[in-house]
Every structure is written in structure tokens, then in C-alpha cells.
C-alpha positions in Angstrom: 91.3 -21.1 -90.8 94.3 -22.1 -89.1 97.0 -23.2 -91.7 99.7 -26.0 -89.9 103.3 -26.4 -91.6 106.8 -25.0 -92.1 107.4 -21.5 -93.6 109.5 -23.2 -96.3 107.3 -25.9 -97.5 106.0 -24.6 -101.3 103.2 -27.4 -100.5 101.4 -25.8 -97.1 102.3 -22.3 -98.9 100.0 -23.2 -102.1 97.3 -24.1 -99.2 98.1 -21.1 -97.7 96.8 -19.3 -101.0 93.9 -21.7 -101.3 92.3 -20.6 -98.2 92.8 -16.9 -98.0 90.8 -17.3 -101.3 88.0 -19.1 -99.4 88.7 -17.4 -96.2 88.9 -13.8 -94.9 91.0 -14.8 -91.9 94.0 -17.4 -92.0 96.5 -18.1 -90.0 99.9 -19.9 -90.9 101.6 -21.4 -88.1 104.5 -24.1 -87.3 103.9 -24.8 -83.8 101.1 -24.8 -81.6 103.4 -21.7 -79.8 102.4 -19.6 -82.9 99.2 -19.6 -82.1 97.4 -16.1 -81.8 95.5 -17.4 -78.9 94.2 -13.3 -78.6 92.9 -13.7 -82.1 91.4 -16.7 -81.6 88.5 -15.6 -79.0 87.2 -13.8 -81.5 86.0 -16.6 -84.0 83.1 -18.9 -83.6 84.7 -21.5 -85.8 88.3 -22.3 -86.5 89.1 -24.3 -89.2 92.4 -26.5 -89.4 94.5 -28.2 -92.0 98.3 -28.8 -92.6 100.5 -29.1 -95.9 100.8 -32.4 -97.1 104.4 -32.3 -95.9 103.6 -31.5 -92.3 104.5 -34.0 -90.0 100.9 -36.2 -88.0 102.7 -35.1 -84.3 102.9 -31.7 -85.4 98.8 -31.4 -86.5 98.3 -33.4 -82.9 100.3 -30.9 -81.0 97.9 -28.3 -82.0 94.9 -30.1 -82.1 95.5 -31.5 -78.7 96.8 -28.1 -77.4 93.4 -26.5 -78.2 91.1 -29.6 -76.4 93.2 -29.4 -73.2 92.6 -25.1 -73.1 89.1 -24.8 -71.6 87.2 -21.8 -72.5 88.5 -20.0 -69.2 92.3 -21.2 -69.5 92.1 -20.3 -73.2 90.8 -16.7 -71.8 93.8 -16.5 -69.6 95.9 -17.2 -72.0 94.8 -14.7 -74.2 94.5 -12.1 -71.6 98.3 -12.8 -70.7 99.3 -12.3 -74.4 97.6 -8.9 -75.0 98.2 -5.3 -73.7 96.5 -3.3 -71.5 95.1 0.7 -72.6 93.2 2.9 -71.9 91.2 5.7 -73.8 93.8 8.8 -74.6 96.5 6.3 -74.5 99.6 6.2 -77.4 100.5 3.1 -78.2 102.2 1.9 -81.2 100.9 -0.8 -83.4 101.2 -2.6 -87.2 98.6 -1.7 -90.2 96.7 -4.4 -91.3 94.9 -2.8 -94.5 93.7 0.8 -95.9 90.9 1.4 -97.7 89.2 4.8 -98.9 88.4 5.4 -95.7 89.9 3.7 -92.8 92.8 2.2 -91.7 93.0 -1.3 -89.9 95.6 -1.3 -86.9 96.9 -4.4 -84.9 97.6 -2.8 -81.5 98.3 -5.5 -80.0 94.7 -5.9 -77.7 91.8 -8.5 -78.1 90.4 -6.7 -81.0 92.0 -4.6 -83.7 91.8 -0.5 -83.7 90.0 1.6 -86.8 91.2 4.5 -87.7 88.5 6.4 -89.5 89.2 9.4 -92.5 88.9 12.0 -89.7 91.6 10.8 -87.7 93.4 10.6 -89.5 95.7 13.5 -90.1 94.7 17.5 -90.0 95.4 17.4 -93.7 91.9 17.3 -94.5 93.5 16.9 -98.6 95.2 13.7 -97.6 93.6 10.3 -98.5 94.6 6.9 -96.2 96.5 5.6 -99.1 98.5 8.8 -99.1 99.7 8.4 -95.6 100.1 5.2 -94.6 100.7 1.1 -96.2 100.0 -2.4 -94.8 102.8 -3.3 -92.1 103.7 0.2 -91.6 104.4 0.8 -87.7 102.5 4.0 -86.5 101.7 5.5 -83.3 98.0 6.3 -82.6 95.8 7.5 -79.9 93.1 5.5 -78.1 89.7 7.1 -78.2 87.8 4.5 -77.1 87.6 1.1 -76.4 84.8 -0.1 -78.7 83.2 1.4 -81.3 80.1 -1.0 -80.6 81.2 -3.3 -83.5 83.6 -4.5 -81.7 86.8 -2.3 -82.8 89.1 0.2 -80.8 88.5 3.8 -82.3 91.8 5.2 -82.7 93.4 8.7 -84.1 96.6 9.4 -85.8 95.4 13.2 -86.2 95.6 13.4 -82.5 98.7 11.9 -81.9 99.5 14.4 -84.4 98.3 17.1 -82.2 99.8 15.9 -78.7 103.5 15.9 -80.2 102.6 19.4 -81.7 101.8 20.1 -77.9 104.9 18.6 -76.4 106.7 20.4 -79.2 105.4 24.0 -77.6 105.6 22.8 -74.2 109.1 22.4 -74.6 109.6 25.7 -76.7 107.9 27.3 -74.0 110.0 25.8 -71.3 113.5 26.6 -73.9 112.1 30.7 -74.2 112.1 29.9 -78.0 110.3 31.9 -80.5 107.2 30.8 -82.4 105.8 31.2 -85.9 102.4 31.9 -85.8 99.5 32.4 -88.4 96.9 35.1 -87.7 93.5 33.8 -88.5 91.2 35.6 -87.8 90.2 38.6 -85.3 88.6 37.5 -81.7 87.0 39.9 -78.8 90.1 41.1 -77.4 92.9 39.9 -79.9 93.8 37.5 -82.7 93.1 34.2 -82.8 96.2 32.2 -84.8 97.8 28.9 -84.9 100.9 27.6 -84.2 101.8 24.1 -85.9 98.1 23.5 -86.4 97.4 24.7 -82.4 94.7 27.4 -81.8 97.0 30.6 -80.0 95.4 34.0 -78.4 97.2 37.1 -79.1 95.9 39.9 -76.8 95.5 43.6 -78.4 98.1 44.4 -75.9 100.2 42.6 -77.5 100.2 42.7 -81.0 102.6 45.6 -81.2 104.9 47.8 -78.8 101.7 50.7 -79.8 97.8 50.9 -79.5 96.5 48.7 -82.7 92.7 50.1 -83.7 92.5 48.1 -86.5 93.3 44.9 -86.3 92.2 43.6 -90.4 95.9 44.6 -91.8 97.2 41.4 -89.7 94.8 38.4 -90.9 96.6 36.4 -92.9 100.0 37.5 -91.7 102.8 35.0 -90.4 104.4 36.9 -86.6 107.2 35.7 -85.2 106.5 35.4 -81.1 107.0 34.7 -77.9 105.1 32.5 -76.0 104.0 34.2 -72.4 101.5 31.2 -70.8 101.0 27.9 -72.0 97.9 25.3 -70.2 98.6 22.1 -71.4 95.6 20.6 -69.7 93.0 23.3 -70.9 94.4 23.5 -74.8 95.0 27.2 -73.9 98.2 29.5 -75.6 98.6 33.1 -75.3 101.3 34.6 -77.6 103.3 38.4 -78.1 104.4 39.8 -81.0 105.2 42.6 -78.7 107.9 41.4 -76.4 109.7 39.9 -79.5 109.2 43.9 -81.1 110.7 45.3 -77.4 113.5 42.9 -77.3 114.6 43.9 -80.5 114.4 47.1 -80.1 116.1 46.7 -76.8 119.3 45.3 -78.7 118.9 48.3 -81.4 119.3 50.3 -78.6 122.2 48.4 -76.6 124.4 48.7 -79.8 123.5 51.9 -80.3 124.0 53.1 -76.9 127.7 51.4 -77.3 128.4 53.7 -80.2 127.6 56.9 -78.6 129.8 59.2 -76.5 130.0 62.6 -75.4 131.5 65.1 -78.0 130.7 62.9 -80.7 129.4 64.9 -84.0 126.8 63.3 -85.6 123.9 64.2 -88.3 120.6 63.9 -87.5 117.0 64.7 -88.6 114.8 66.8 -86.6 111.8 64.7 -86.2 109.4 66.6 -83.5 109.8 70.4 -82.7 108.4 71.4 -79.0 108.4 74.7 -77.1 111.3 73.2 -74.7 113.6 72.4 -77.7 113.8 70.1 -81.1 114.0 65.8 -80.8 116.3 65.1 -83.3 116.3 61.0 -84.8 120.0 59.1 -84.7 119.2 56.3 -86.1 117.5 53.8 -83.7 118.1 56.6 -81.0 116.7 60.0 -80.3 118.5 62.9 -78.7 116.8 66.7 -77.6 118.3 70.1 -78.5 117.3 71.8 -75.6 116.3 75.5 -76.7 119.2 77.4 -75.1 121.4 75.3 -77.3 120.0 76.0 -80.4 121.7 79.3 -80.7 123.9 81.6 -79.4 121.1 84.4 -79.8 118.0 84.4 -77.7 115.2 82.6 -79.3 111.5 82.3 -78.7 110.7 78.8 -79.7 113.2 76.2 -82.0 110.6 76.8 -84.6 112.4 80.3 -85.6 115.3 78.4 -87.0 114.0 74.7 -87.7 111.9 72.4 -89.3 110.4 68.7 -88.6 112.7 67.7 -91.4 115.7 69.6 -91.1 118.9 67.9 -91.3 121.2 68.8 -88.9 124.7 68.4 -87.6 124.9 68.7 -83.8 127.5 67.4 -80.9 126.5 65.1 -78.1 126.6 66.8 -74.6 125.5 64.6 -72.2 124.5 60.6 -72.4 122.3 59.3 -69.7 122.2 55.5 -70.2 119.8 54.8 -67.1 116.9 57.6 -67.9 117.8 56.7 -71.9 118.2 60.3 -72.7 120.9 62.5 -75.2 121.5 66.0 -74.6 122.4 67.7 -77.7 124.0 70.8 -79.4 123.9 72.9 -82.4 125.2 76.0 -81.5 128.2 74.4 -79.9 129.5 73.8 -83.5 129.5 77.4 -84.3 131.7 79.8 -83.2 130.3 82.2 -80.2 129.4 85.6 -81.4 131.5 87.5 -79.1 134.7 85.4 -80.8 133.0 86.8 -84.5 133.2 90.1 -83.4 136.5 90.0 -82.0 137.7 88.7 -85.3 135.8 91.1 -87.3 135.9 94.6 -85.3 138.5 96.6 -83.2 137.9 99.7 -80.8 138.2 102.5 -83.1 135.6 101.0 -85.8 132.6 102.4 -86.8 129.5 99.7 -87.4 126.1 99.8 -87.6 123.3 98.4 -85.1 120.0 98.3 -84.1 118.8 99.8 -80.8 117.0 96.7 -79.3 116.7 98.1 -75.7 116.5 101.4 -74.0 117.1 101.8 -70.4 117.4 104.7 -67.8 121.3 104.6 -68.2 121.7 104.3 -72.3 120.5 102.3 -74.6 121.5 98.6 -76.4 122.5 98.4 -79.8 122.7 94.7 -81.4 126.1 94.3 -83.9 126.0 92.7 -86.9 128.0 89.4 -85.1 124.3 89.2 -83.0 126.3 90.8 -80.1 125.0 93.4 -77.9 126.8 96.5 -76.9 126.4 99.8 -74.5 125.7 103.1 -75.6 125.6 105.1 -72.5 123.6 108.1 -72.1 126.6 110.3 -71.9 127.4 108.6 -75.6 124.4 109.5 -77.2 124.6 113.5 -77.8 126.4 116.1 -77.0 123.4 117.8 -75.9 122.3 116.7 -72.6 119.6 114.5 -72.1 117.5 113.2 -69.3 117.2 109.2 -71.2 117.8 107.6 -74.2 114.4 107.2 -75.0 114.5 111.1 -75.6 116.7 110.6 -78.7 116.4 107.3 -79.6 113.3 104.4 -80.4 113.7 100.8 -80.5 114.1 99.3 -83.9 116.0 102.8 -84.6 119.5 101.8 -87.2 122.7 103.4 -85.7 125.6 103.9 -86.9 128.2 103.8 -83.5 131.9 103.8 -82.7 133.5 101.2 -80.7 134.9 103.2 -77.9 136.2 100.0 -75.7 136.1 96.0 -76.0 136.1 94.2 -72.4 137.1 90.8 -73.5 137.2 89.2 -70.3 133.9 90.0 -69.2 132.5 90.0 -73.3 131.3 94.0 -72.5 131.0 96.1 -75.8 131.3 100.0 -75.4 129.7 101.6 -78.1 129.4 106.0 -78.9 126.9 107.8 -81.1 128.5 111.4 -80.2 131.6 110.4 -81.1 130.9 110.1 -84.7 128.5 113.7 -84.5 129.9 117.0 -85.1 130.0 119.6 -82.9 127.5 122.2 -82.5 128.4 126.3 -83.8 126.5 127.2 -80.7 129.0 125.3 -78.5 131.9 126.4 -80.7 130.9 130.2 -80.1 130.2 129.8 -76.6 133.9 128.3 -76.1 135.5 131.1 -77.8 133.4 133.5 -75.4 134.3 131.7 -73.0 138.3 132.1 -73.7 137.6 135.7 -74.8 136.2 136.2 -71.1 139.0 134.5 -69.4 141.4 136.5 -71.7 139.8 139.9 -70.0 140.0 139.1 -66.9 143.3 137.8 -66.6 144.2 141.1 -68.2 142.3 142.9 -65.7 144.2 140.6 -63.0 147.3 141.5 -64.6 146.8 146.0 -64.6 145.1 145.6 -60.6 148.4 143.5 -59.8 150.1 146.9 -61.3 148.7 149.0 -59.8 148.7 148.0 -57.0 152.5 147.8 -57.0 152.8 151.3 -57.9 150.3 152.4 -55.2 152.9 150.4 -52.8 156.0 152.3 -54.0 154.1 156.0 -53.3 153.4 155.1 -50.1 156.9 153.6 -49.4 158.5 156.9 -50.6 156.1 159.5 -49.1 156.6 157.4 -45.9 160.4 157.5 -45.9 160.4 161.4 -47.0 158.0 161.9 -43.9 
């Protein structure tokens, strides 16, 4: 039913009423130029009438303008009025009605679009009334053409979904970081979403380490990066790993920038191995190597620490490029030669532990953990062929320090020294001087005589 007669007129408004009461479709116009001519191919029968108000030349105009259109020319016309679309096109268009469950959309073509309950949003919960009222503007998504009653099938759900797209898309072009949802675990990964898009999450890279167990991250929300996006196959394949490297990257960096050599710094000793202790910085690890552990010798940093231990220690070297931190301990400690320099003076007596014997003497270990040498000719006043003869390793000595040689650290140690004499060696000196006693005597009454035998001669000569 086509209703003629100005907007303003209460009279074709109260017919206006009248026939949408007897009539599902009616149309109010002024002009024939109002005329839906796209709706119009539609109906089998249109119906006119006009306010009482509404002038005869007006109801002419449009009852003359529809006997001049032929069929074809009213065709034409109502081709030229409507859009063009195609299935998978968005297009915008008005709501005519919701119901329950569907929603009536004017998109502007020969026949209206449907939206059924679900297209209409990924909200499963939401009813049609929920989203959307009459005259509301919308975008929507042509599936089809005709549903076979006539209708365009349309989708807001999908619109929904290609904005969601163009959304990642552009993320992925921007290097922006996602929030995704794990859902559940695939052959090979996680399957997640990302603003209601189906993502693939390799086992590679779930984490920066080997993942066995994959259960302890259904359900969990992982901030990542998106490394290949296929817009035309639906396809999107996240890594919670590169996020996890390029964070620990920048740990690093401003770690890195705090460090330099000679710093002191306390750490924990976190893994022990035969070439020296790892000790954890913070977000960095340095190494002790073994030979700077201590200033003794030691087999293995296990004889003086612990996966545990907390330790002070002074940064030796930094090598940013190979990412690796020498490390000391013993260089915080004062060199036992310097100890025993404080401590001792030639002259002392200490005591020691023979820790070496050798052909020339034997090696004593101080108190300060410092070696010294007592040579063969310092063990005993007896004399002996090697050390070994006298003394065993392990042995506890008490020694004399006979001489320090600072510059090149050498310790000279004595055992004689601090032994008394033997009686037998005492006797045999005093034989000794007894013996040189008689002969010089004897020395001294040959030397007279032989003067006198000298001044005989002399006189018997010079009497002869």
C-alpha cells in the first residue's frame, strides 16, 4: 500500500496508521520521486490512496508516473536505484526489525538481507535484541545472494571476524605484541586464540627451554609475538619465546651496563664443575675459574664451596661479545706469602708439615699455607744420603727460618739448627784440638832442636 500526502498532514498520517494496521508493507510518500521503485518489483499488488488533504494533481502524478513505466523501464529504473554486491562483500545497511532470532537489514539491493542468530555475533550468550534496534546502521557481510526465499543471507559475526583480522594484520605489520588464550594442546604445540582468532604456538616456542608437559599452560593468558600471519588461509603462528628472549635480552643489556672490571660484588654459587664454580649476579652469571679460588692448590672448587654458598668475589675480566665474566675470590684475600711476612721474621721458629721430599731436601708447608725449603744439609747434623732417610710426608716439624727471599717469595727453613749437638762430635773436637795441640808442640821442640844442632856445627866448624 502506497500512502500519497505531505509528512505534515495529521489527516494522510491517521491513514498512515490505518493501513499498516491492515497492511504489512506501506509506503508514505509526497511525490511520485519518493517512490521506492526497488521495493516496488517485489509486490504483485500495490495499493494507493492519499490523505483527504492531498492535492488531485498530486495522486495523478503518481498514478500516471506508474502507467507510463513499462515493466522493463520500471526494471531499469529499479536496477539504477540499487547497489551492486557480491557474496563476502561489507556493506553497510539500516535494520528494519529484530525478532528472537533474526534481524531484518535494508542494504540497499532488490531484496532485503537476514541476518540469522548465528551470525550474528561470536557471543553465543547474546540475543538480537541485545545487540542491535530498528534503524540502527550496521556493517554486515554478504554470504549469499538468496537464501531461496528470496532474502540476502548476511553475517555481522563475520564482519566481526574480518576487522579482528585486519586488526592482527596490522599488529603484525607494527611488530606489536599479542594476548593470547591457550586452549587447548595440538600435535606439535598449543592451539589459542587471539581476539576470538584460532593461533598455533609451536613447542619450540612456548618457552626459551624444552617444554615436556604442555597441561600447566591450558587455560593461561601469554603475551606474544606474532612470527607468520596468512590472511588468505586463516593461518597464525605465535612465540611466547622471542617475547621471553627479548626480555631477557634487555635484562642482560642493563645488566651488562652496570658491570666493570674490579667491581666487588656478592653472588651465589649456583653450579660447581671440575674447571671452576658459576656464580649467579642477578640476571647474569660469571665463572671462578679454579686457579682463582685460592691462593693454595686445590683439587676441585668443591673443597671449599657449595651450590649455595654466598660469596663475595671481584670481576676480572668482561667479555661483552662471547657474554662471559671472569671472576675472583682469592683476589680479595691477601696472598699468603704477604701473611707470612707479616706474621714471621728469619730468626723464628714455626711449625710445618713436610708435604714433599726430594733428592735435595724436603718441603715443609707454614701455617700462612706457604711452602718453604729445608735442604738436606738443614736436616741433621748427621750426614745423610736424602731426606727421605729422616723424614716422611705428613711428618710435623718444628723449623727455624734461616732466610726470607722476598723478591722471588723463597722461604729457607733449618731443622739442625734448632737440634743439639751430638757428645760424640763434641769429644771428637776436643781430640781433635788435643791432637793439633801435640803436634804443634812437637813442631815447636824439632824447630829447637834443630837450632841447636845448627849452632854445634857452626862452632866445631869455626874451631876446625
Amino acid at each position: 500500500m502506497i500512502v500519497i500526502g505531505g509528512y505534515s498532514s495529521s489527516n494522510t498520517n491517521k491513514l498512515y496508521d490505518v493501513a499498516k494496521k491492515h497492511c504489512k508493507y506501506v509506503y508514505r510518500i509526497e511525490t511520485f520521486l519518493d517512490l521506492p521503485l526497488k521495493d516496488m518489483v517485489k509486490y504483485k499488488k500495490i495499493g494507493l490512496t492519499a490523505g483527504a488533504s492531498t492535492p488531485d494533481w498530486l495522486i495523478e502524478e503518481v498514478v500516471e508516473g506508474m502507467e507510463i513505466l513499462s515493466k522493463d523501464e520500471f526494471m531499469e529504473q529499479i536496477e539504477g536505484s540499487i547497489k551492486k554486491i557480491y557474496p563476502r562483500d561489507v556493506v553497510k545497511g539500516t535494520i528494519i526489525y529484530v525478532t528472537e532470532t533474526e534481524v531484518m537489514v535494508n542494504i540497499g539491493y532488490r531484496s532485503d538481507g537476514i541476518i540469522k542468530l548465528d551470525e550474528l555475533s561470536s557471543d553465543i550468550t547474546k540475543k538480537p535484541k541485545d545487540l542491535f534496534h530498528e534503524g540502527q546502521e550496521i556493517d554486515v557481510y554478504v554470504i549469499k545472494l538468496d537464501d531461496g526465499e528470496g532474502n540476502v543471507v548476511l553475517s555481522t559475526r563475520r564482519v566481526e571476524s574480518l576487522k579482528d583480522w585486519q586488526n592482527l594484520v596490522e599488529k603484525f605489520n607494527n611488530k606489536e605484541l599479542v594476548e593470547a588464550e591457550v586452549v587447548k594442546e595440538v600435535k606439535g604445540g598449543l592451539l589459542a586464540t587471539v581476539d576470538g582468532i584460532n593461533a598455533f604456538i609451536p613447542a619450540s616456542h612456548i618457552t626459551t627451554s624444552f617444554v615436556k608437559d604442555f597441561t600447566p599452560y591450558i587455560g593461561k593468558k601469554l603475551e606474544c609475538a606474532i612470527i607468520n600471519i596468512d590472511e588468505r588461509k586463516k593461518k597464525v603462528v605465535l612465540s611466547r619465546r622471542e617475547v621471553e628472549e627479548k626480555e631477557l635480552q634487555e635484562k642482560l643489556d642493563l645488566a651488562w651496563s652496570k658491570l666493570s672490571v674490579d667491581d666487588v660484588l656478592t653472588g651465589t654459587v649456583r653450579k660447581l664443575t671440575d674447571f671452576g664454580a658459576f656464580v649467579n649476579l642477578g640476571d647474569v652469571d660469571g665463572l671462578i675459574h679454579v686457579s682463582d679460588i685460592s691462593w693454595n692448590r686445590i683439587k676441585k672448587p668443591s673443597d671449599i664451596l657449595s651450590v649455595g654458598d654466598e660469596v663475595e668475589v671481584v670481576i676480572l675480566k668482561l667479555n661483552r661479545e662471547r657474554n662471559r665474566i671472569s671472576l675472583g675470590l682469592k683476589q680479595l684475600t691477601k696472598k699468603p706469602f704477604e701473611l707470612f711476612l707479616e706474621n714471621n721474621s728469619v730468626g723464628d721458629v714455626v711449625t710445618g708439615t713436610v708435604i714433599n721430599l726430594v733428592d735435595f731436601g724436603a718441603f715443609v708447608k707454614l701455617k700462612e699455607n706457604v711452602e718453604g725449603l729445608v735442604h738436606i744439609s738443614q736436616i741433621s747434623h748427621d750426614h745423610i744420603e736424602k731426606a727421605s732417610d729422616v723424614l716422611n710426608i705428613g711428618d710435623e716439624v718444628e723449623v727455624k727460618i734461616i732466610n726470607i727471599d722476598e723478591e722471588n717469595q723463597k722461604i729457607s727453613l733449618s731443622i739442625k739448627e734448632l737440634l743439639e749437638k751430638p757428645v760424640v762430635e763434641t769429644v771428637e773436637e776436643e781430640q781433635q784440638e788435643q791432637e793439633a795441640v801435640v803436634e804443634e808442640e812437637q813442631e815447636e821442640t824439632k824447630f829447637e832442636n834443630q837450632e841447636l844442632d845448627n849452632s854445634i856445627g857452626a862452632l866445631l866448624d869455626i874451631e876446625l
